[in-house]
VOMI-890037 format. One record per residue (C-alpha): residue number from 1; residue in three letters; y, x, z. Coordinates in nm, 4 decimals, decimal comma, always signed. Each point is the difference from the previous one (the first is absolute). Example, Ala and Ser with C-alpha at 12.3 -4.5 7.8 and 13.67 -1.06 7.14 Angstrom:
+-----+---------+----------+----------+----------+
| num | residuo |       py |       px |       pz |
+-----+---------+----------+----------+----------+
|   1 |     Ala |  -0,4500 |  +1,2300 |  +0,7800 |
|   2 |     Ser |  +0,3440 |  +0,1370 |  -0,0660 |
+-----+---------+----------+----------+----------+
//
This chain:
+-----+---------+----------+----------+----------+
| num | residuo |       py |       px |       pz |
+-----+---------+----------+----------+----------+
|   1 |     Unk | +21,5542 |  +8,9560 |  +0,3441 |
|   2 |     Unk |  -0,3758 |  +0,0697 |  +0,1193 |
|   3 |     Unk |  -0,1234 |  +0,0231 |  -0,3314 |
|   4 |     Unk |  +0,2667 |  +0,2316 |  -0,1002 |
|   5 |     Unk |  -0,0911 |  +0,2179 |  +0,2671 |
|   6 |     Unk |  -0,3671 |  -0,0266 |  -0,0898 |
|   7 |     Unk |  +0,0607 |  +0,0619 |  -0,3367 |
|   8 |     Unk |  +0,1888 |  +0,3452 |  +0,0813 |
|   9 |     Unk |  -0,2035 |  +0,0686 |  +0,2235 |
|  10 |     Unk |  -0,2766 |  -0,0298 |  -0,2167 |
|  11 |     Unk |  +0,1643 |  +0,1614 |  -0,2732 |
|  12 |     Unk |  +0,1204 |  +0,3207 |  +0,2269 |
|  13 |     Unk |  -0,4485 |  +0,0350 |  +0,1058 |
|  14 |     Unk |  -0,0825 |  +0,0211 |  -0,3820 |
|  15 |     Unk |  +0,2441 |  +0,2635 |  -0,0779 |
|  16 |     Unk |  -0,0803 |  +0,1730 |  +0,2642 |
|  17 |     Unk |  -0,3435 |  +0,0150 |  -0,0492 |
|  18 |     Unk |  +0,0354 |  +0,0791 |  -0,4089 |
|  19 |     Unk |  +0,2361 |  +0,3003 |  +0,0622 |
|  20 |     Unk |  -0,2766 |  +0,1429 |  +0,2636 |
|  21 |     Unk |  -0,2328 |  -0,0027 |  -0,2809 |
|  22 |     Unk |  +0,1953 |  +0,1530 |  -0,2036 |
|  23 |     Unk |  +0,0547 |  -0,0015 |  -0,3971 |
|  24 |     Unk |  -0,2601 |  -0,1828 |  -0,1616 |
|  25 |     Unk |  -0,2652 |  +0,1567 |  -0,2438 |
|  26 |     Unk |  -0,1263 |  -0,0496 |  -0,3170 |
|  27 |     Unk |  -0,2635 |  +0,0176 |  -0,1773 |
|  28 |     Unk |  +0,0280 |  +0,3809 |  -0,0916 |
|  29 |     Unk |  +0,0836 |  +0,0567 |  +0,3542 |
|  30 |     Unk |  -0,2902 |  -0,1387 |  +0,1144 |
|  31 |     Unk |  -0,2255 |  +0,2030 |  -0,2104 |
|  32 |     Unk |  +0,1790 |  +0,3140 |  +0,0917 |
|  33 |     Unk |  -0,0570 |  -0,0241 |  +0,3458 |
|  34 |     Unk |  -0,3917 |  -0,0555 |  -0,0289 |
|  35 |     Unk |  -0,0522 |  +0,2792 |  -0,2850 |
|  36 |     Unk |  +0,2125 |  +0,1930 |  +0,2511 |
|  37 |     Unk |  -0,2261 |  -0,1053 |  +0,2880 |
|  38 |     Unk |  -0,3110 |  +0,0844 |  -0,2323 |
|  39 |     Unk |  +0,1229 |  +0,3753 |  -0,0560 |
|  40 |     Unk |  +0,0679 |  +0,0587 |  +0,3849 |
|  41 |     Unk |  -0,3677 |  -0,1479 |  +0,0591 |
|  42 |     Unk |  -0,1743 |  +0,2019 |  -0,2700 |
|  43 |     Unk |  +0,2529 |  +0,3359 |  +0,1515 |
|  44 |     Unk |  -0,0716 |  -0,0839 |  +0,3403 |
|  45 |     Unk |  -0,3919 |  +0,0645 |  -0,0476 |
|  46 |     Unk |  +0,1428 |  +0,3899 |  -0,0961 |
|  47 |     Unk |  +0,2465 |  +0,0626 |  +0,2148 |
|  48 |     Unk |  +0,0011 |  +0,3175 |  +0,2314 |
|  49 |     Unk |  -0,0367 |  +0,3222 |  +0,0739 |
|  50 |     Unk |  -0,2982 |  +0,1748 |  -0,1135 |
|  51 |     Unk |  -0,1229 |  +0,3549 |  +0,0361 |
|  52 |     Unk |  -0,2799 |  +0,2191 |  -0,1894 |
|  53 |     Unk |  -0,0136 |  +0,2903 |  -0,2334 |
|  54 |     Unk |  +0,0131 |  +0,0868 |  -0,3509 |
|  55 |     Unk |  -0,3103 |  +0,2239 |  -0,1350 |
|  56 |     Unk |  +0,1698 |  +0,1873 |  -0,3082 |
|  57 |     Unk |  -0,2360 |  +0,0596 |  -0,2963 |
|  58 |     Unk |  -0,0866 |  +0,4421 |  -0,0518 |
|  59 |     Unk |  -0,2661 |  +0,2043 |  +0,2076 |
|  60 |     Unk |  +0,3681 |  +0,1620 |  +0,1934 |
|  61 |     Unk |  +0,1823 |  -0,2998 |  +0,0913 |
|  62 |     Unk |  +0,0118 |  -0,1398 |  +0,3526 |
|  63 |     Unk |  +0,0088 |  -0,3235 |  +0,1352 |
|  64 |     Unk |  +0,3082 |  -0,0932 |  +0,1486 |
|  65 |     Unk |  +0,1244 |  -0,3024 |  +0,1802 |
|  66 |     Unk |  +0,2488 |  -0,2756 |  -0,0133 |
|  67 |     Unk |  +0,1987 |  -0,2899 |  +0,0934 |
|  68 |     Unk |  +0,0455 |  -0,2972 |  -0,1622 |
|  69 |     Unk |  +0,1879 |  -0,3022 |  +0,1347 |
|  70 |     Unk |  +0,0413 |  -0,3425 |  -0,2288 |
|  71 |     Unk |  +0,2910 |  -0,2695 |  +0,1073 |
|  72 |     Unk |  +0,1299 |  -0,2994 |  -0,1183 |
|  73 |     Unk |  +0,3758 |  -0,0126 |  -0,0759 |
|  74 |     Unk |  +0,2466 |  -0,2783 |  -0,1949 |
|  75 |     Unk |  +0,1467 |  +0,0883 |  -0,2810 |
|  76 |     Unk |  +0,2493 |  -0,1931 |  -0,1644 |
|  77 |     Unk |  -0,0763 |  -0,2107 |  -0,2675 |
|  78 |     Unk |  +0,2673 |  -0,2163 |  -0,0855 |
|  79 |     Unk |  +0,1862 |  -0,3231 |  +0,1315 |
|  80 |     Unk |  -0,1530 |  -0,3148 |  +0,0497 |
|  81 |     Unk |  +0,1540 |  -0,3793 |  -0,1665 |
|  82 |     Unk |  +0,1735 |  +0,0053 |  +0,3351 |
|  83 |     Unk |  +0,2116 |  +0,2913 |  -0,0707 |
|  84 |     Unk |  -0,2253 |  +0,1925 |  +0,2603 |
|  85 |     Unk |  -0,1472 |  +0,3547 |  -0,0157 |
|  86 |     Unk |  -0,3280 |  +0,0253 |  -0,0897 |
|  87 |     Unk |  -0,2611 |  +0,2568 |  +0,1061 |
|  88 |     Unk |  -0,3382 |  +0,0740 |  -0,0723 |
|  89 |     Unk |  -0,2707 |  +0,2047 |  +0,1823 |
|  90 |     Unk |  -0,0595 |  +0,3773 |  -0,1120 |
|  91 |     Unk |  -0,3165 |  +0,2117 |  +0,1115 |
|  92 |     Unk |  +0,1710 |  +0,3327 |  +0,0690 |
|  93 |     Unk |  -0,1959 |  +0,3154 |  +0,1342 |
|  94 |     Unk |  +0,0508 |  +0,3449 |  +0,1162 |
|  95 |     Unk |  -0,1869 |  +0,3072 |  -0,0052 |
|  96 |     Unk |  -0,0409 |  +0,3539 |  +0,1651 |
|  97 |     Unk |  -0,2216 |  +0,2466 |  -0,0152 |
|  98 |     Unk |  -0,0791 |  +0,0808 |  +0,4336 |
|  99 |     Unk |  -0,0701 |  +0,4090 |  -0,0306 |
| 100 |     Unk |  +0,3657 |  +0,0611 |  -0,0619 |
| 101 |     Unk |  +0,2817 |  -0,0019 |  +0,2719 |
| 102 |     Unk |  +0,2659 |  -0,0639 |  -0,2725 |
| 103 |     Unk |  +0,0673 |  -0,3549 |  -0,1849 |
| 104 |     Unk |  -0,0137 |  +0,2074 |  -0,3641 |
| 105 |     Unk |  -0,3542 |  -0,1379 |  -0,0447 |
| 106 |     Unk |  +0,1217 |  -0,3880 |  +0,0792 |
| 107 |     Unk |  +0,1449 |  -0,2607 |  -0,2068 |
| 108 |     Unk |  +0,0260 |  -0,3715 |  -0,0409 |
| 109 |     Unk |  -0,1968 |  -0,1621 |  -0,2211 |
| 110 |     Unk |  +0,0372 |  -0,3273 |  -0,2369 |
| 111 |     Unk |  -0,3394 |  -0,2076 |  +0,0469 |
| 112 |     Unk |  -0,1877 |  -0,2062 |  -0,2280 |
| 113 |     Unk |  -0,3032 |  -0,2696 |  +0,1524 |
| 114 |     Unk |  -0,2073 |  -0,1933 |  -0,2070 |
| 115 |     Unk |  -0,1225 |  -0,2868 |  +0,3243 |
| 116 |     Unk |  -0,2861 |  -0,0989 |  -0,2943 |
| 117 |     Unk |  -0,1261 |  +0,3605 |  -0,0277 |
| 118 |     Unk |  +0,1021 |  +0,1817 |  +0,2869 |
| 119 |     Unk |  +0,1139 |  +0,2635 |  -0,1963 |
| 120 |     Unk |  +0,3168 |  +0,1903 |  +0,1272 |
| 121 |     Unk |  +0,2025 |  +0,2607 |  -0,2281 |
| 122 |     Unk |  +0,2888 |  +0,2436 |  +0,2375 |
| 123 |     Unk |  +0,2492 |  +0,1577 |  -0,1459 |
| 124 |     Unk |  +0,2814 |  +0,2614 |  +0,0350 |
| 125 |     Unk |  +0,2514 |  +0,0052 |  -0,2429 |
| 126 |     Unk |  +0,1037 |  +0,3132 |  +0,1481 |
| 127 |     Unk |  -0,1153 |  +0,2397 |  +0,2328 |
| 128 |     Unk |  +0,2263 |  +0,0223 |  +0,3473 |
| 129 |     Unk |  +0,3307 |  +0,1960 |  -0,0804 |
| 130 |     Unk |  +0,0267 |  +0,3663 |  +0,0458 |
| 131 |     Unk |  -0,3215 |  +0,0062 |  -0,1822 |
| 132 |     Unk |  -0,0356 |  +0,3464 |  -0,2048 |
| 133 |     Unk |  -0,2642 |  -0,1396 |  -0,2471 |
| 134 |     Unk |  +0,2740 |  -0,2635 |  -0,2034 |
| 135 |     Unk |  -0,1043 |  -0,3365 |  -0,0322 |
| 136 |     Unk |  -0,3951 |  +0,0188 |  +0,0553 |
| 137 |     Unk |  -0,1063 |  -0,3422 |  +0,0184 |
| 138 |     Unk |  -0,2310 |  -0,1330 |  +0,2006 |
| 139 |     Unk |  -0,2947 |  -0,2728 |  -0,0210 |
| 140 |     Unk |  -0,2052 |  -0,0965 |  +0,2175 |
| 141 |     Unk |  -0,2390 |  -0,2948 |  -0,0880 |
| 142 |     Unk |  -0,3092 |  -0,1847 |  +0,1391 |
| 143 |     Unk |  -0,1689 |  -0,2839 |  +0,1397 |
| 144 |     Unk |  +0,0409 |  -0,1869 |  +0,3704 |
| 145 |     Unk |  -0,2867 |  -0,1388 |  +0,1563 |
| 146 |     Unk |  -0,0135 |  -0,0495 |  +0,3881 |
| 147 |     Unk |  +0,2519 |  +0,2220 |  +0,0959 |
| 148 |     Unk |  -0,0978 |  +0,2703 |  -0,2389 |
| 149 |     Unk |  +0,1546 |  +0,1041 |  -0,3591 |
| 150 |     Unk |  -0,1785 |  +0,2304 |  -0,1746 |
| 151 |     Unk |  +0,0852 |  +0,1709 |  -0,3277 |
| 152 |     Unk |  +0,1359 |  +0,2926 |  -0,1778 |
| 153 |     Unk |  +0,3288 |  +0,2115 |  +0,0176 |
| 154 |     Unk |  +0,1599 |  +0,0790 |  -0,2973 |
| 155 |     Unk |  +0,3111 |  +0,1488 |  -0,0986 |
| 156 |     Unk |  +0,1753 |  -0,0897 |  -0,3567 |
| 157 |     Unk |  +0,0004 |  +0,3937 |  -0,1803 |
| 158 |     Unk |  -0,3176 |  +0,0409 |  +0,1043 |
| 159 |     Unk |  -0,2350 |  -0,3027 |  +0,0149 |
| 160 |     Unk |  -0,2520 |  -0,0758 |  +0,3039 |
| 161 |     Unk |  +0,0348 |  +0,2883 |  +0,2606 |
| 162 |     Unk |  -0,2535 |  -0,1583 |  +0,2627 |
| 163 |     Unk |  -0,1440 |  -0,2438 |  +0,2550 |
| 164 |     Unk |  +0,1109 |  -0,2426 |  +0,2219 |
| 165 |     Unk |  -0,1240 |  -0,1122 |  +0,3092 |
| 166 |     Unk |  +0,2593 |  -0,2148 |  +0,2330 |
| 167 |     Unk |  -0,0645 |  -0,2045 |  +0,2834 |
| 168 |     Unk |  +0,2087 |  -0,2020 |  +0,1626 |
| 169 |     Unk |  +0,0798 |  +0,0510 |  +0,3932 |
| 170 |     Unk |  +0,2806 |  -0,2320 |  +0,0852 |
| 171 |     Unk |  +0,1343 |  -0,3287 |  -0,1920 |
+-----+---------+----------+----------+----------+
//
């Protein structure tokens, strides 16, 4: 009767501790997670909010400055061998332009990082609605080093419109 009771008793510990662990993973699990934990590594280095100017190209044009903040978010991206959701880490940014008082010069922007290069690529797909000029879209593209990004400002119909300066002040 002991070793019954042992035996239970040693059963009941195991399954305990195997459903605390929860499902197990395989292989493509596994390598999920750590390209997963790779992107938010490379992202984190860019992450923020950054402020600075753009200098528009023409003898008339002023400079004007902006905002730009860069976060991480999870997307989904499927479900796992263990019938699970899956997500994956998304660099997501948004920008505004600081010498308005209205959002119709702010929008989100998709972001692209290349962690080898350092090379980041913004973009608006559309301008923020209630915007008079259609669907002007916007580009904004560069390269991070310590806390900087530095590059041009371009808009699709009509090519490279300036240059960009950020800096970042928080993270």
């Amino acid at each position: 009767m002991r070793t019954l009771g042992k035996l239970l008793l040693s059963i009941f510990i195991l399954l305990t501790l195997l459903s605390a662990c929860g499902p197990l993973k395989d292989e493509n699990d596994l390598e999920r997670i750590n390209n997963n934990n790779e992107l938010r590594a490379a992202y984190g280095q860019v992450t923020g909010t950054y402020q600075g100017t753009v200098t528009p190209y023409g003898i008339n044009s002023n400079t004007y400055p902006i905002e730009v903040k860069l976060y991480i978010i999870d997307v989904q991206d499927g479900v796992s061998s263990t019938g699970e959701l899956q997500t994956r880490p998304e660099l997501r940014g948004y920008y505004r332009r600081l010498d308005t008082r209205d959002d119709l010069l702010a929008t989100s922007l998709g972001v692209a990082f290349n962690k080898n290069t350092y090379d980041l690529t913004m973009t608006a797909s559309k301008q923020s609605t209630g915007s008079t000029r259609g669907d002007t879209y916007l580009s904004l593209t560069g390269k991070f080093s310590a806390g900087t990004i530095e590059g041009t400002s371009n808009y699709v119909q009509i090519g490279e419109t300036g240059r960009l300066t950020l800096n970042r002040i928080s993270q």
